[in-house]
MDAnalysis code that builds the backbone (N, CA, C; Angstrom):
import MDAnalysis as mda
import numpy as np

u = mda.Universe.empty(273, n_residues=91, atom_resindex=np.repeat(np.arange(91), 3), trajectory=True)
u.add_TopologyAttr("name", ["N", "CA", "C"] * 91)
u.add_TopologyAttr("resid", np.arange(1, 92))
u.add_TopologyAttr("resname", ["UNK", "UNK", "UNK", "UNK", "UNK", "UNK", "UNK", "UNK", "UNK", "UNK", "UNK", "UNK", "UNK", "UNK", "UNK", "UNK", "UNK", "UNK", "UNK", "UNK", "UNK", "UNK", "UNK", "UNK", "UNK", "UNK", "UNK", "UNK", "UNK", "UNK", "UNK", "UNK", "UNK", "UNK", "UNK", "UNK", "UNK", "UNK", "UNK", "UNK", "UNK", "UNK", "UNK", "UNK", "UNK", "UNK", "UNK", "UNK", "UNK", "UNK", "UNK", "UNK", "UNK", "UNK", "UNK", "UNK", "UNK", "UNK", "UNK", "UNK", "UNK", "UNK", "UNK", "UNK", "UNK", "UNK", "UNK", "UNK", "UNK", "UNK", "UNK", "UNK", "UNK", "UNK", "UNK", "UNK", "UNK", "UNK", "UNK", "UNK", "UNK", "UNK", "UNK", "UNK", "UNK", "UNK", "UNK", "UNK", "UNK", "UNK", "UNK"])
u.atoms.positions = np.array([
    [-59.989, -26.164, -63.114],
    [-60.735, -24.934, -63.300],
    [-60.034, -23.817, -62.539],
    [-60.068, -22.678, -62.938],
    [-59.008, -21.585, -62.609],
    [-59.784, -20.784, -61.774],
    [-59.462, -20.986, -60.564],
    [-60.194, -20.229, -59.567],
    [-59.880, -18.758, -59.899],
    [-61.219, -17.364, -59.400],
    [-61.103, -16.148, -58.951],
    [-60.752, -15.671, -57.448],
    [-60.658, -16.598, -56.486],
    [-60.764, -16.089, -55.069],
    [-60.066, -15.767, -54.808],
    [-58.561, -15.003, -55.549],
    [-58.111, -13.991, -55.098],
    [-58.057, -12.746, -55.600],
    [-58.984, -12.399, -56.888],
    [-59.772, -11.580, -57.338],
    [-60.266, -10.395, -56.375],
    [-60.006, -9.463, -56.148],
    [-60.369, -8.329, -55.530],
    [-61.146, -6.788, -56.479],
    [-62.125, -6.871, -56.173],
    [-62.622, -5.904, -57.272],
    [-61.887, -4.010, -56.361],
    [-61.782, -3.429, -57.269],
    [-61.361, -2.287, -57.057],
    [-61.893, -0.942, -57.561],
    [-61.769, 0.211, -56.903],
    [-62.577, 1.266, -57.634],
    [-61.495, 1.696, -58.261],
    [-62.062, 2.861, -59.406],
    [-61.184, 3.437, -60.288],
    [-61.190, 3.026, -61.359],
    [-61.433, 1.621, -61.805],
    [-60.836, 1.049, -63.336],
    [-62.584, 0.158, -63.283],
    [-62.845, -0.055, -64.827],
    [-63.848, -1.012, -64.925],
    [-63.374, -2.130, -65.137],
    [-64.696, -3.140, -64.502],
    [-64.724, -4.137, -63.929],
    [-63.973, -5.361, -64.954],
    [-63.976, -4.899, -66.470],
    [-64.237, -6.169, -67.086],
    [-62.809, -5.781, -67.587],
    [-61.722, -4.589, -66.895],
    [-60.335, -4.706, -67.413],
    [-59.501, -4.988, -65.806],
    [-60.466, -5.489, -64.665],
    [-59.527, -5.782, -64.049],
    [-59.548, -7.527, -64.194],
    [-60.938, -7.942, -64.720],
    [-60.407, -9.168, -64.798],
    [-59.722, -9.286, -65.900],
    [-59.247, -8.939, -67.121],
    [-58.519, -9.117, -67.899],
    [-57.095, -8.956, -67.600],
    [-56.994, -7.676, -66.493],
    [-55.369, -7.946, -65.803],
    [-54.873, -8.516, -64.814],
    [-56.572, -9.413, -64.246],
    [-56.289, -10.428, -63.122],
    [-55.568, -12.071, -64.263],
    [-55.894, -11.935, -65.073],
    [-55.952, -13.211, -65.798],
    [-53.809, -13.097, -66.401],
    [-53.881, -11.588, -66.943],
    [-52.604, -11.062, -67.455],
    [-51.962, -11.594, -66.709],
    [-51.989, -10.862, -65.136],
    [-51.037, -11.262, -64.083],
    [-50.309, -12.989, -63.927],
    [-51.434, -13.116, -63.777],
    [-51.375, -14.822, -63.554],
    [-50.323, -15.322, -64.711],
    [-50.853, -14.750, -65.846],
    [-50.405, -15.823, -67.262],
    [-49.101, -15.441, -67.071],
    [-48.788, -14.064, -67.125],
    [-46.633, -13.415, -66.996],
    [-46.286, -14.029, -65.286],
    [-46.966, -14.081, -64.360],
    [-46.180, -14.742, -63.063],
    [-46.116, -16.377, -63.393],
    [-46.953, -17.077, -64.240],
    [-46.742, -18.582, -64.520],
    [-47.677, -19.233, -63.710],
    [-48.579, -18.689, -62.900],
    [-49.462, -19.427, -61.956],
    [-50.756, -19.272, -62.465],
    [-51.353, -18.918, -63.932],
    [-52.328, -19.400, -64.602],
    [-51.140, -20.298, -65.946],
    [-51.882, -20.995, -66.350],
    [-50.779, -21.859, -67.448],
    [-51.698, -22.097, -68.576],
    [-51.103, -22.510, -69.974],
    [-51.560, -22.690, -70.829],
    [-52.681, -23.576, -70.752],
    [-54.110, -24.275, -70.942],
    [-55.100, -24.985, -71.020],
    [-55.603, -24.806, -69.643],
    [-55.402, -24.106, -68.948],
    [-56.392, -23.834, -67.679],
    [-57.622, -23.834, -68.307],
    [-58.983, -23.966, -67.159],
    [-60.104, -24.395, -67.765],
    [-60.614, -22.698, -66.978],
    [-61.559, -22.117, -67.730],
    [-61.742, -20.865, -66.980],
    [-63.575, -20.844, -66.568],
    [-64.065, -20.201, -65.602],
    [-65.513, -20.600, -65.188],
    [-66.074, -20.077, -66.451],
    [-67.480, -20.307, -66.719],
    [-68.316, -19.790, -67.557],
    [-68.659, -18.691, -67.436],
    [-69.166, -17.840, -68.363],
    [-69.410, -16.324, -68.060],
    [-70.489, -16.140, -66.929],
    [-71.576, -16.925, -66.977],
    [-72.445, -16.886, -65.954],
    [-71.876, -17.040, -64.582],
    [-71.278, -18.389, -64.610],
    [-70.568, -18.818, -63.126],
    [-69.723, -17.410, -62.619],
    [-68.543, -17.590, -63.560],
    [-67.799, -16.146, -62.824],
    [-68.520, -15.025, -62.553],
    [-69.677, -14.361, -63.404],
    [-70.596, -13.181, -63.026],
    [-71.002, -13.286, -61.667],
    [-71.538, -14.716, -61.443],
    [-71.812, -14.829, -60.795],
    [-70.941, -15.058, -58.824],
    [-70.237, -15.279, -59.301],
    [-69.061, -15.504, -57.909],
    [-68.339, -13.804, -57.767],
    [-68.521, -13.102, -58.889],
    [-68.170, -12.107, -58.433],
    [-69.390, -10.693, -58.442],
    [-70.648, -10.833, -58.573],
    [-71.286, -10.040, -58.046],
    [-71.298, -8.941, -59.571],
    [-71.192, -9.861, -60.803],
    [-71.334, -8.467, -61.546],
    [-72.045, -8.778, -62.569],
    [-72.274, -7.861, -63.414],
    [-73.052, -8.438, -64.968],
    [-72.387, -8.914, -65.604],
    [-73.194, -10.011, -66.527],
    [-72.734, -11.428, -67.528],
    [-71.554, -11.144, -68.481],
    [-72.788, -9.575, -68.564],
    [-72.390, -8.756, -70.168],
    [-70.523, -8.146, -70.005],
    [-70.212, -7.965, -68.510],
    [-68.937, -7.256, -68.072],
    [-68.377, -8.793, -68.290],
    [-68.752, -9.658, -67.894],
    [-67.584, -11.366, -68.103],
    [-67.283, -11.107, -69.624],
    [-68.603, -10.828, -69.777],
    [-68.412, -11.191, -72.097],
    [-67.405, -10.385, -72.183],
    [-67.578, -9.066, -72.169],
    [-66.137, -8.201, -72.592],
    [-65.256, -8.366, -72.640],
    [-64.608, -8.829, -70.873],
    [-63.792, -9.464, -70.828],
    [-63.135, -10.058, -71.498],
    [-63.802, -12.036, -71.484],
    [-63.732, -13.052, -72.325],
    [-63.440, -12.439, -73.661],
    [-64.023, -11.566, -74.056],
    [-64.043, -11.133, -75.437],
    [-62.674, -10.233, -76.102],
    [-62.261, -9.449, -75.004],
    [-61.096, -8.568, -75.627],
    [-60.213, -9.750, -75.267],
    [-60.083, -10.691, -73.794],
    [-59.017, -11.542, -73.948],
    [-58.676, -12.716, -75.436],
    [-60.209, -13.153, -75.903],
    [-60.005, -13.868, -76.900],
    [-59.136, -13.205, -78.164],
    [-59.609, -11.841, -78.299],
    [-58.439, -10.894, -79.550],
    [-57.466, -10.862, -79.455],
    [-57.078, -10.595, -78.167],
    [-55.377, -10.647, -77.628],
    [-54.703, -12.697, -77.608],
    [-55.604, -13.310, -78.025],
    [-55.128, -14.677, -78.017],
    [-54.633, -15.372, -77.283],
    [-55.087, -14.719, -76.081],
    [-54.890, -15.195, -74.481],
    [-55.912, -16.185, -74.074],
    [-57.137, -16.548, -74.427],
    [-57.709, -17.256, -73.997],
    [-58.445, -17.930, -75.698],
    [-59.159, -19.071, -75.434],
    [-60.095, -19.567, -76.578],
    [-61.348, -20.188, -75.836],
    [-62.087, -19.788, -76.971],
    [-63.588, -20.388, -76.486],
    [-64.177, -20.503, -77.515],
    [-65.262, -21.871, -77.586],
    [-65.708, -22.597, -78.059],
    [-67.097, -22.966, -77.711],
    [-68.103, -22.609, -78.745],
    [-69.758, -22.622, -78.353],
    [-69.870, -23.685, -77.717],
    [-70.389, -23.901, -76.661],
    [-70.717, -25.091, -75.938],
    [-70.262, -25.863, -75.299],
    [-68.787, -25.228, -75.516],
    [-67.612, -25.632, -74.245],
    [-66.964, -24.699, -73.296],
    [-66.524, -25.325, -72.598],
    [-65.952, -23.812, -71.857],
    [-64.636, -23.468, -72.337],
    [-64.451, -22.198, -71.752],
    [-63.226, -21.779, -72.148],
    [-61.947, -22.245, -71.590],
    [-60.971, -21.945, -72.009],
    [-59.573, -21.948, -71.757],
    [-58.703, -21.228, -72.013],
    [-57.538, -21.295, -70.864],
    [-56.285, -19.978, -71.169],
    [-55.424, -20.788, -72.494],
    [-54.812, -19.771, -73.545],
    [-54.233, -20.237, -74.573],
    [-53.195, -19.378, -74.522],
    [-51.776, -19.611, -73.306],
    [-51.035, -18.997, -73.500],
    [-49.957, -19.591, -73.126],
    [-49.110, -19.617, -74.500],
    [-47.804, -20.231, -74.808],
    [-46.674, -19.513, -74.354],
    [-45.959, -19.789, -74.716],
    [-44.424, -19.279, -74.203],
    [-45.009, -17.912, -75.011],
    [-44.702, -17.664, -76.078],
    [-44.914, -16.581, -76.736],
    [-45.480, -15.404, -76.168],
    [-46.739, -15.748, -75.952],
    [-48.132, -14.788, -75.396],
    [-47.365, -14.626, -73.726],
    [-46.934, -15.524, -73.213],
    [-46.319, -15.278, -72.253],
    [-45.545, -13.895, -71.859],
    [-44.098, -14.579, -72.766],
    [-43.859, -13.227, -73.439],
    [-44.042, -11.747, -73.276],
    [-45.251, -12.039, -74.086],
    [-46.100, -10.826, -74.925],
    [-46.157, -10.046, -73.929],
    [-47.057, -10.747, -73.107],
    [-47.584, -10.375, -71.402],
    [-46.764, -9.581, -70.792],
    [-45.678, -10.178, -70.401],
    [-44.541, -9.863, -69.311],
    [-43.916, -8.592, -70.137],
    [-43.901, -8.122, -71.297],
    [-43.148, -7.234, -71.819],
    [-44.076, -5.856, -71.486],
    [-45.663, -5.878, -71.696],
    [-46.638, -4.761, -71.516],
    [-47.050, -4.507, -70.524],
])
């Protein structure tokens, strides 16, 4: 399971695009990896002090960008291949 505890929330930017460039980071440095298991939207809301609805976004623009997958009733996971890797490290 892919820990947040070095997650630092910051002012200036909203909440649910820094975890999307906390997750970015990880995936282009190689220290999140393809099938990481990621907390549930509740759990992470919850470890970081914010609303569910800011995890969903999140979760949600990462799933478009094909960085992560999720599955009703399972948890999620990072889905990033060499490619998306890539992708990452170039933007």
């Amino acid at each position: 399971m892919l820990s947040f505890s070095g997650f630092r929330l910051e002012d200036g930017s909203p909440i649910y695009q820094q975890i999307i460039r906390y997750l970015e980071q990880g995936i282009a440095a190689g220290t999140i990896r393809d099938g990481d298991g990621l907390p549930s939207r509740r759990v992470l809301s919850a470890q970081l002090g914010v609303n569910p609805n800011t995890v969903q976004k999140a979760y949600r623009l990462l799933e478009e960008e094909g960085l992560i997958q999720s599955h009703p009733g399972a948890k999620s996971c990072v889905a990033a291949d060499e490619a998306a890797r890539a992708r990452v490290r170039a933007e």
